[in-house]
C-alpha positions as CSV (number, residue, x, y, z in Angstrom):
1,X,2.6,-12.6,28.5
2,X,2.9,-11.7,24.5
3,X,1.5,-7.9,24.1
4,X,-0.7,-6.7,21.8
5,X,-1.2,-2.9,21.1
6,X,-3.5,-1.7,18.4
7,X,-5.1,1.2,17.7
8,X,-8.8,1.5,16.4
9,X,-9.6,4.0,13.5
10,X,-13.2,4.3,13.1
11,X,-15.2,5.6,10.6
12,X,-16.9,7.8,13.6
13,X,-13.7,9.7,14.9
14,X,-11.8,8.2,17.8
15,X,-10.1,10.3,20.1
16,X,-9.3,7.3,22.4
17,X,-5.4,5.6,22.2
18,X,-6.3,2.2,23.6
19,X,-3.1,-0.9,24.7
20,X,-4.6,-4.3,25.1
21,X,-3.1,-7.0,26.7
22,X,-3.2,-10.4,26.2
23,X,-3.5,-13.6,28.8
24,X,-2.7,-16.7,28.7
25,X,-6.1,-18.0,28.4
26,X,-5.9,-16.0,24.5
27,X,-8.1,-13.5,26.0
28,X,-7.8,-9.9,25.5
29,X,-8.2,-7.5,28.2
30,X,-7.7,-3.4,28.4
31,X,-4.6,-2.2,30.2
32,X,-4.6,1.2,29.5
33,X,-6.1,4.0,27.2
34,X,-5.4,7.6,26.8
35,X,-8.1,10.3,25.6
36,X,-7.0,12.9,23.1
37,X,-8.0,16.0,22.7
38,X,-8.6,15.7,18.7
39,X,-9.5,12.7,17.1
40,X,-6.5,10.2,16.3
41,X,-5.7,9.7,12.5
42,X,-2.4,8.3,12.7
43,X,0.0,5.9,14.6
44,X,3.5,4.7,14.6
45,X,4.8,2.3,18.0
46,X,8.5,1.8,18.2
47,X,8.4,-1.9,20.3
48,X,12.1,-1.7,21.8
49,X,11.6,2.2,23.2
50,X,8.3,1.7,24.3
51,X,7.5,5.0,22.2
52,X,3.9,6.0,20.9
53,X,3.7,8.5,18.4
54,X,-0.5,9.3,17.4
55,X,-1.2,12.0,14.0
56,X,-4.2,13.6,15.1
57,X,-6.9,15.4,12.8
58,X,-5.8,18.9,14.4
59,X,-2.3,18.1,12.4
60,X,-0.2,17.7,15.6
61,X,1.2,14.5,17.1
62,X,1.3,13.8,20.7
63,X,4.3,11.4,21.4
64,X,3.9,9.2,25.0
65,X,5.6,6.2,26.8
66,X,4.7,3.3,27.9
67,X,5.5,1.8,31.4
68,X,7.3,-2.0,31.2
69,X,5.0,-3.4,32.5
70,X,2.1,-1.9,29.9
71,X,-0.1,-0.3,33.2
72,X,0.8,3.3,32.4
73,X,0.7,5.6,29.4
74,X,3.0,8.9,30.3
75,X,2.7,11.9,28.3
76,X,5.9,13.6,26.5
77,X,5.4,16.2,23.9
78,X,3.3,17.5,21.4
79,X,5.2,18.2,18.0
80,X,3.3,21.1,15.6
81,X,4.0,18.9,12.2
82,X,1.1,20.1,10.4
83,X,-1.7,22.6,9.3
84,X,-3.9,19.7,8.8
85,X,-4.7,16.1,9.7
86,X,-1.8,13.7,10.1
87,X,-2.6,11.3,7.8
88,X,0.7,9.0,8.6
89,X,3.5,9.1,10.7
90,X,7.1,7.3,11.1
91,X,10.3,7.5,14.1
92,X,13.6,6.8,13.2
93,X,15.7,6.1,16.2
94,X,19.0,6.5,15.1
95,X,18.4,10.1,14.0
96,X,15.8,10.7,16.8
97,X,13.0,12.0,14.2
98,X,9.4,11.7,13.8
99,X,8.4,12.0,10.2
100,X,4.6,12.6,9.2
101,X,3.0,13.5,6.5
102,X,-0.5,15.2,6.6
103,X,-3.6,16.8,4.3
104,X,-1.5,20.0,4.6
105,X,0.1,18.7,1.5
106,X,3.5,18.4,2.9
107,X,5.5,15.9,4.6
108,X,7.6,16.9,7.5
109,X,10.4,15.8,9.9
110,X,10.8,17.3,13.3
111,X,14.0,16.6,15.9
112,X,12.4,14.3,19.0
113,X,15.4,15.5,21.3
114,X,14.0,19.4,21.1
115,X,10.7,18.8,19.6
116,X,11.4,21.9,16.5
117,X,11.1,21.7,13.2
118,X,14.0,20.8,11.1
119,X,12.1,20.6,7.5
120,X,9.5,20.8,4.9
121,X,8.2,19.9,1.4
122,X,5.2,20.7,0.0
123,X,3.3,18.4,-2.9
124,X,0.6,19.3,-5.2
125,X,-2.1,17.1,-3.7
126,X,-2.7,15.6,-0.1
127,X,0.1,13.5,1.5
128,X,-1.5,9.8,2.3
129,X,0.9,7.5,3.2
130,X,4.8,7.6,3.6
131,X,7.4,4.7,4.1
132,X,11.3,5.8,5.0
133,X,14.3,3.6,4.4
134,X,16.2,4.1,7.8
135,X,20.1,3.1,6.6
136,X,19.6,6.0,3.2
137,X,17.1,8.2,5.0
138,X,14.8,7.9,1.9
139,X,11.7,8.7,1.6
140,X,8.6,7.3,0.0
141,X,5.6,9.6,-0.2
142,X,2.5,8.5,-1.5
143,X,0.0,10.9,-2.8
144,X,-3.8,12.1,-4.2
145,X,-2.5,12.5,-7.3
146,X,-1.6,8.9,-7.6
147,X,2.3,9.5,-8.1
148,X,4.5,8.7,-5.4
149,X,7.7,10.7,-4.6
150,X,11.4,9.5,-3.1
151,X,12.9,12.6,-1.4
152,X,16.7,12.0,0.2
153,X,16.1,13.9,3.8
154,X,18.9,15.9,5.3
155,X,19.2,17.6,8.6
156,X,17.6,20.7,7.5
157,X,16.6,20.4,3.7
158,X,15.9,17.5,1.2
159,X,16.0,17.0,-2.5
160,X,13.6,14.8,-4.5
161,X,15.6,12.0,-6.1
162,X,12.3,11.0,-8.7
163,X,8.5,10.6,-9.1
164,X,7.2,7.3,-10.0
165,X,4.0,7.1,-11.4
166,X,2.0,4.9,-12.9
167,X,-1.5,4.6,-11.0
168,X,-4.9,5.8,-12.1
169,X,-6.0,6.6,-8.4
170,X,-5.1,8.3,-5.1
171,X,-1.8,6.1,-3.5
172,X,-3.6,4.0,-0.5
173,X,-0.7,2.5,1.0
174,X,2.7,1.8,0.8
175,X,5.5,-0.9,1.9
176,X,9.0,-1.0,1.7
177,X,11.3,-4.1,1.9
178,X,14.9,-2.7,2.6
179,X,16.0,-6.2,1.9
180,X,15.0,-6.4,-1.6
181,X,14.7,-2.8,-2.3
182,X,11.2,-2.7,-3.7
183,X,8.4,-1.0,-3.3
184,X,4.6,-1.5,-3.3
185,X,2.0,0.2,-3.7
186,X,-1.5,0.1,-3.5
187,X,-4.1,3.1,-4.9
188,X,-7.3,3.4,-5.2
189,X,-7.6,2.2,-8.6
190,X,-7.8,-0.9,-7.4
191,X,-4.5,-2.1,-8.2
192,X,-0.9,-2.8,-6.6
193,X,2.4,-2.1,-8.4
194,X,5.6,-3.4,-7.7
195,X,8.5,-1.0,-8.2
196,X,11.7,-2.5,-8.6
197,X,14.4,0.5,-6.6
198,X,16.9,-1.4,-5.8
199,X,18.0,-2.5,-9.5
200,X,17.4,0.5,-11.0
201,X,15.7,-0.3,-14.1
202,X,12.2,1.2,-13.6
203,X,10.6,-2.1,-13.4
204,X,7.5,-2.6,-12.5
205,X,5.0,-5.7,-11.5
206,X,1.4,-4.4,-11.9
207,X,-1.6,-6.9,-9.6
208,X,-5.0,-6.8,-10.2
209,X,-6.8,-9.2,-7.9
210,X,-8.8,-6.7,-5.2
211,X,-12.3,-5.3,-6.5
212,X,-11.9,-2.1,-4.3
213,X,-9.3,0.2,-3.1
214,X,-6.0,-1.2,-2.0
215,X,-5.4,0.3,1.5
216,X,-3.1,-2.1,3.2
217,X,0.2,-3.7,2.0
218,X,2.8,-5.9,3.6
219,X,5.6,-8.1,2.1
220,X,6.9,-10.7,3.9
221,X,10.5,-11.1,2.8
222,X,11.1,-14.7,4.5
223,X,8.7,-16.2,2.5
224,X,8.7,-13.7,-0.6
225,X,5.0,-13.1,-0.2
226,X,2.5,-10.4,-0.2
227,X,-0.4,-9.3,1.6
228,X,-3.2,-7.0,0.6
229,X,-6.3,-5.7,1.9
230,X,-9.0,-3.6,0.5
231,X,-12.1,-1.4,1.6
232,X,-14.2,-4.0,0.8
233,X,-12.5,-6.5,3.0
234,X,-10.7,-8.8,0.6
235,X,-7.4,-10.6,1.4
236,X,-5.4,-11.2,-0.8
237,X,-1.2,-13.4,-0.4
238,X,0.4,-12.8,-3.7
239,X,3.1,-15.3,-4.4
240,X,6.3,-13.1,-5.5
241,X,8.8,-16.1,-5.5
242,X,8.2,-16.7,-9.2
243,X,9.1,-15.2,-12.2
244,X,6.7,-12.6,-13.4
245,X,6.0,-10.2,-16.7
246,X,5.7,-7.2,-16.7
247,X,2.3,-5.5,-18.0
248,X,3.2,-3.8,-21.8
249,X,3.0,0.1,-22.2
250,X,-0.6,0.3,-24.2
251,X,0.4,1.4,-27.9
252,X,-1.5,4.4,-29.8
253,X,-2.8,3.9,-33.3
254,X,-5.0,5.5,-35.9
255,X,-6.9,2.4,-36.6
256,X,-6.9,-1.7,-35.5
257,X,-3.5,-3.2,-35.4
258,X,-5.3,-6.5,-35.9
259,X,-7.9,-5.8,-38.9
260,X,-6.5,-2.1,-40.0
261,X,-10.1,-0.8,-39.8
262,X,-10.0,3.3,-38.7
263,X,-11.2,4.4,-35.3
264,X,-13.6,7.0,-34.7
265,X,-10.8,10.3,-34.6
266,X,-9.5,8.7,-38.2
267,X,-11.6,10.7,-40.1
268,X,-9.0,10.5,-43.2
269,X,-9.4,6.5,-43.2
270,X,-13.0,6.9,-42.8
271,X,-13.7,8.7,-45.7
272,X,-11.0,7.5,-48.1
273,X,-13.0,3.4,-46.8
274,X,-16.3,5.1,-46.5
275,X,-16.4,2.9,-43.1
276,X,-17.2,4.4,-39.7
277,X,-14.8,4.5,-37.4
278,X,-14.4,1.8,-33.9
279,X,-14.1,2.4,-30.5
280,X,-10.3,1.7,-29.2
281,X,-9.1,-0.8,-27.2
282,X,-6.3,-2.3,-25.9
283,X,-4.8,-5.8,-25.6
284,X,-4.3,-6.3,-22.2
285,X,-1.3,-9.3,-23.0
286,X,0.5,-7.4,-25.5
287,X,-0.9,-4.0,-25.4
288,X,-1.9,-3.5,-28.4
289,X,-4.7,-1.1,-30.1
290,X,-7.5,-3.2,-31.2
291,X,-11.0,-2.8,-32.1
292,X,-14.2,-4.4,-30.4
293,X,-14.3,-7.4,-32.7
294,X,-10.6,-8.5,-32.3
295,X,-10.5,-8.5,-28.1
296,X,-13.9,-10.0,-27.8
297,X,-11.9,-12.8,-25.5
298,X,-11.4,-12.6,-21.9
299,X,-9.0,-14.2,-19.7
300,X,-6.9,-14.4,-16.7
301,X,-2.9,-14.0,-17.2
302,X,-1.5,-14.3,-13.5
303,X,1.7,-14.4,-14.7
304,X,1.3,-10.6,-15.7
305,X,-0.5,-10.2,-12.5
306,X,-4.3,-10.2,-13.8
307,X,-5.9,-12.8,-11.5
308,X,-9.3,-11.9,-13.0
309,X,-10.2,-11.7,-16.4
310,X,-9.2,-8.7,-18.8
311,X,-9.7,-8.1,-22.6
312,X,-7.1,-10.0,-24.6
313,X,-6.8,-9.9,-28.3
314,X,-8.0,-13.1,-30.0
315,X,-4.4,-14.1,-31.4
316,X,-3.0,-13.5,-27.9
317,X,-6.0,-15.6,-26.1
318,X,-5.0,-18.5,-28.4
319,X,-1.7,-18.1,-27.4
320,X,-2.9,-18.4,-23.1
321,X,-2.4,-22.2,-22.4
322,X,-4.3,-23.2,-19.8
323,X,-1.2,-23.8,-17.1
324,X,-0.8,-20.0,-17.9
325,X,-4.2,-19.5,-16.2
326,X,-3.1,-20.8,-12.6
327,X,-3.3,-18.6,-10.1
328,X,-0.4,-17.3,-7.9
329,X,-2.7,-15.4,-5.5
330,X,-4.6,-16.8,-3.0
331,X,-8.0,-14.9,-2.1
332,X,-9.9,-14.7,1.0
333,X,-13.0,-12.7,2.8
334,X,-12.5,-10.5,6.0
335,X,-15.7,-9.4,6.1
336,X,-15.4,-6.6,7.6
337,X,-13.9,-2.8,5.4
338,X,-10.1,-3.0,6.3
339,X,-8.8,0.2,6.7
340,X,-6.0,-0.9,8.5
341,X,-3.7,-3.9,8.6
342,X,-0.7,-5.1,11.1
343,X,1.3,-8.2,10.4
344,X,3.7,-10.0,13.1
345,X,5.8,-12.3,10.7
346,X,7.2,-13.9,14.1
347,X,4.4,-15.4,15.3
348,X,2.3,-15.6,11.5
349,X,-0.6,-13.0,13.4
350,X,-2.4,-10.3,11.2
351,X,-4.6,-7.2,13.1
352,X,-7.0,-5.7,11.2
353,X,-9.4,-2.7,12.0
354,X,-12.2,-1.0,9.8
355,X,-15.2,1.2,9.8
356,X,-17.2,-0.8,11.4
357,X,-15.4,-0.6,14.7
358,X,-14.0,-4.3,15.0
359,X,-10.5,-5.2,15.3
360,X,-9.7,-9.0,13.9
361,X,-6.8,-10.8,14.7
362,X,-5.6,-13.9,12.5
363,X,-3.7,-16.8,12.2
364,X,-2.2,-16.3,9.0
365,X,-0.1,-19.1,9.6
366,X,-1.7,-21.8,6.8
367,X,-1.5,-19.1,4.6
368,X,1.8,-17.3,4.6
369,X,3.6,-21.0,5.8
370,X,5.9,-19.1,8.4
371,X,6.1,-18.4,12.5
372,X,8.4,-17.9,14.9
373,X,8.3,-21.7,16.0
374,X,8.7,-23.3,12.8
375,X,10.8,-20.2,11.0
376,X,9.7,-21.9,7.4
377,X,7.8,-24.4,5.9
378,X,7.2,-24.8,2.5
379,X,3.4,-23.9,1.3
């Protein structure tokens, strides 16, 4: 029988840890659940172990085991990782660690073997969501600042290697392809970035394509695609097999570099033109500082990753054939707020679980063109 085990995450706390099995009819039946003593916030299952660690709200994490056969849930420890709530949570095998990070601000890594503490580091703002590269023991911490910092974890210390940042919102979510060596992000501005690690150039891929926070990210590396949902329960499978631009760095200026007419803090050009000043803007295409009346155009520059329409200037709108307008995203409804997604790339199945108490599962197979039966097909 294939196995399914989810978790629901609720807008009204759950304190309920809940394995559902599946028949062969396609029915799903509860096996098993376990009630907690504080509501669950957190969840990380390691398939070959059998291993279930949950983050609860009271900051600790209760670690259990499941039977082979899926019938019984058997309790093993209770780790003290945090002040606060857990707010995501990560084991590592090979070093036998369970790494979390909470709203105590910190992210922390404790032994599994003795259940102590081997480490700490505190951040400015909340921890939200964390991703570890298991062969470097890296680090990827996501924050409520909207920066996201890559710590190197030792037995008993660490040392932060860098900070990206480039968001305008809290970090939502966070994936990492070890393959590759990228990783992306989603925040609640809305957007998703794509940070290029692995070569070591700073490169970045900005997507706009979700009208509400991005909180749940997974690339699929077979098929070099990307999946995103947001709080208001859009899908969205981002085609990264292509060549792509990267979004310009906005430029600053006193006064239009289109027209040369001042903006409003010129006061110098204003009175030496007795003109008053315009409101700045900026050229979403090639970023630069432009008044109202030169970016009165709007359109959609996939390519650059904006797969709805943003101000352009008018010389850079000219310059948008319409090929250039294509999209490379593909969008679809889940109606229902995702707060939570699971893909199985094996078998092309996507869980998803939000507010509203419903867990979805879907055949994303027509969409992301791979399963464990046909391996690839071309979309």
């Amino acid at each position: 029988k294939q196995i399914e085990l989810t978790n629901f995450f609720l807008s009204n706390p759950c304190r309920t840890i809940r394995v559902w099995l599946k028949r062969d009819s396609g029915q799903y039946w509860l096996s098993i659940y376990h009630t907690m003593s504080s509501p669950c916030s957190a969840m990380a299952y390691h398939h070959d172990s059998r291993r279930i660690f949950v983050g609860q709200d009271n900051g600790s994490i209760m670690e259990f085991h499941i039977s082979e056969d899926f019938n019984k849930m058997n309790f093993v420890k209770t780790y003290p990782a945090h002040q606060n709530r857990v707010s995501s949570v990560i084991f590592c095998l090979g070093a036998e660690w369970v790494i979390s990070t909470g709203h105590d601000k910190c992210v922390s890594w404790m032994c599994t073997r003795s259940g102590s503490m081997l480490g700490r580091h505190y951040f400015t703002s909340w921890a939200s969501c964390l991703q570890y590269d298991f062969e470097t023991q890296h680090a990827f911490v996501g924050d409520y600042s909207g920066q996201i910092t890559l710590l190197k974890l030792e037995q008993n210390t660490c040392s932060v290697i860098t900070t990206l940042k480039g968001h305008e919102g809290s970090i939502a979510s966070l994936w990492w392809d070890p393959v590759q060596r990228l990783l992306f992000s989603g925040a609640s501005d809305n957007s998703i970035i794509m940070w290029d690690i692995g070569g070591r150039k700073g490169r970045t891929l900005l997507l706009q394509g979700h009208h509400d926070k991005v909180q749940a990210l997974c690339y699929i590396q077979l098929t070099r695609q990307l999946l995103s949902c947001s709080a208001d329960g859009g899908i969205a499978v981002w085609n990264m097999d292509i060549r792509r631009e990267e979004a310009p760095q906005w430029l600053e200026s006193d006064s239009c570099q289109k027209c040369e007419q001042p903006f409003f803090w010129n006061i110098k050009q204003m009175w030496d033109t007795k003109t008053l000043g315009l409101r700045q803007h900026h050229c979403r295409k090639c970023g630069q500082a432009v008044c109202g009346k030169c970016s009165m155009k709007r359109s959609t520059y996939p390519i650059m990753g904006f797969e709805f329409q943003v101000r352009v200037c008018d010389s850079c709108f000219d310059s948008i054939k319409d090929e250039d307008r294509t999209s490379l995203a593909t969008f679809h409804e889940g109606k229902h707020n995702i707060s939570h997604m699971s893909m199985d790339v094996s078998r092309g199945l996507m869980v998803t679980c939000g507010s509203d108490r419903v867990v979805k599962i879907w055949d994303m197979t027509p969409v992301v063109g791979c399963s464990l039966a046909t391996g690839f097909s071309s979309r």
